[in-house]
Steps between C-alpha positions, in 0.01 A plus 500: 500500500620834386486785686583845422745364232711359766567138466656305804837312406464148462706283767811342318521103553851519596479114502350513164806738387776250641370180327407698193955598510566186579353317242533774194885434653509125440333543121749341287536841312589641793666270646765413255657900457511512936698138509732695168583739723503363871708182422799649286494841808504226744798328345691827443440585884657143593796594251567840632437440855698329798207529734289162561205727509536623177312237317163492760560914528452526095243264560310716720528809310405309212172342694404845672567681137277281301176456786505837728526729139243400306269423829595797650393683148187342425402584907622867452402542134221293403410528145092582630581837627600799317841619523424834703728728733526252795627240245831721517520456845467120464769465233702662731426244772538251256837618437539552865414156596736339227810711581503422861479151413746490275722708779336257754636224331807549324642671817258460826514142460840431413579709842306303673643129441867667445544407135734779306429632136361289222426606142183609555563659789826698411399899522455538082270186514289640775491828364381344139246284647354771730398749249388262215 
């Protein structure tokens, strides 16, 4: 029911979001270009790296990359809604959100368990992957 040209937002199935990343993620056409890149940046980390992190570290950036973006999008940006002048704000937070976790865990985490530099986590690496 309208009233007074206001329309209440619907609820987003956040649920509904995650399974909907998941699987689009796992669709052979998708699937094929992410294993491309993840395996060969996964072997390059092992090659440049001394760390016995580095291989479950590139891992994890790889994993949080490919499931928090694109969930993290859809949740902030869903396709439904117009793009209006709070949609800057979220693309900000979007950008927010990925940068710190990036940051969070190329160098947070590697602090934490006492593992030095990798590949992926050497300062131009970080700095790439932060603003892409």
């Amino acid at each position: 029911m309208k009233t007074d040209g206001f329309e209440p937002r619907k609820k987003t199935d956040v649920r509904g979001v995650l399974r909907a990343t998941v699987r689009g993620l796992l669709v052979p056409r998708c699937a094929l270009p992410i294993v491309v890149v993840v395996v060969p940046l996964t072997i390059i980390q092992d090659a440049y790296s001394a760390d016995p992190i580095a291989v479950p570290l590139a891992l994890l950036m790889s994993a949080t990359f490919l499931f928090v973006g694109p969930f993290l999008w859809r949740i902030l940006l869903p396709m439904d809604r117009a793009f209006d002048a709070s949609s800057v704000l979220r693309v900000l937070l979007y950008a927010a959100v990925s940068a710190s976790l990036v940051l969070g865990i190329g160098v947070g985490l590697p602090g934490i368990v006492g593992a030095g530099r990798t590949f992926l986590t050497s300062k131009p690496s970080l700095a790439l992957t932060s603003f892409s």
